[in-house]
N, C-alpha and C positions, 0 to 999 in steps of 0.2 A: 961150498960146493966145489967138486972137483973138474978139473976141464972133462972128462968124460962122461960127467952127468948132462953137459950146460949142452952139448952138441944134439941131445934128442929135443932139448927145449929149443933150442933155437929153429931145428928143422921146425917142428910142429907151431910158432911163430910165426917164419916164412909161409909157411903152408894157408894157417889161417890170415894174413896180412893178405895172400894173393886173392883167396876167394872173397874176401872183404871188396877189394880192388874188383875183381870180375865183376861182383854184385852190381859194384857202381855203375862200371862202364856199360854193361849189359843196360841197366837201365835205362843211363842216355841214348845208347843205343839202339835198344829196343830188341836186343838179343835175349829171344827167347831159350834156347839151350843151356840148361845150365851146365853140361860138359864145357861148351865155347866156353860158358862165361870162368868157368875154372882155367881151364888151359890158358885163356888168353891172359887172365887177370894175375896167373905166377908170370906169364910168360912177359908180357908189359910189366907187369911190376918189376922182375930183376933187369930186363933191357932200360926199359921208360926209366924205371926210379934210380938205374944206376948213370944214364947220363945225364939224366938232370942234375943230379948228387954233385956229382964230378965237375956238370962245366960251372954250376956253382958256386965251388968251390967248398961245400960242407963235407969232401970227402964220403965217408962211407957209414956216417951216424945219421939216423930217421930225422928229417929233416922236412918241414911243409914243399920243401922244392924236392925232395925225392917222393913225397906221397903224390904231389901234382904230379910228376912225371911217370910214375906210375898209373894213372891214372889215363893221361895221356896216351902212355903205351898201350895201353889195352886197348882203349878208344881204337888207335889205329888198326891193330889187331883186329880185329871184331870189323875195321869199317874196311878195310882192302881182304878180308874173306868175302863179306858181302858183295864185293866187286865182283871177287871171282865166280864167285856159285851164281852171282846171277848173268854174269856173262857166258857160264857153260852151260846154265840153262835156257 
């Protein structure tokens, strides 16, 4: 496979690895949206899984300390929105 093939698989990878991760945290969370739970679960997943990765030290290979920390980051996600919307409501 050529590097120009592996770049649509990797997106599409990441893509499904985040909404996997949203699923979760939404669960614990009890976020019903599933737009939230998409958004936040790419968006924790590359913040959350990339410093846990790092302070780690597993670098930048899928590692149980990047999935927790992905996991993590959504969590937060998802719970400081909940702050917010219910503080402005």
């Amino acid at each position: 496979m050529t590097t120009g093939q592996t770049a649509p698989v990797l997106i599409f990878g990441i893509l499904g690895f985040g909404i996997v991760i949203g699923a979760i945290a939404g669960w614990i969370t009890g976020t019903e949206s599933w737009g939230k739970r998409i958004g936040y679960g790419l968006l924790g997943s590359f913040v959350g899984g990339l410093l846990a990765s790092l302070i780690a030290g597993d670098g930048l290979a899928l590692r149980p300390s990047g999935i927790i920390g992905s996991i993590v980051g959504a969590i937060l996600l998802m719970l400081i929105d909940r702050a917010v919307s219910s503080r402005s409501s």
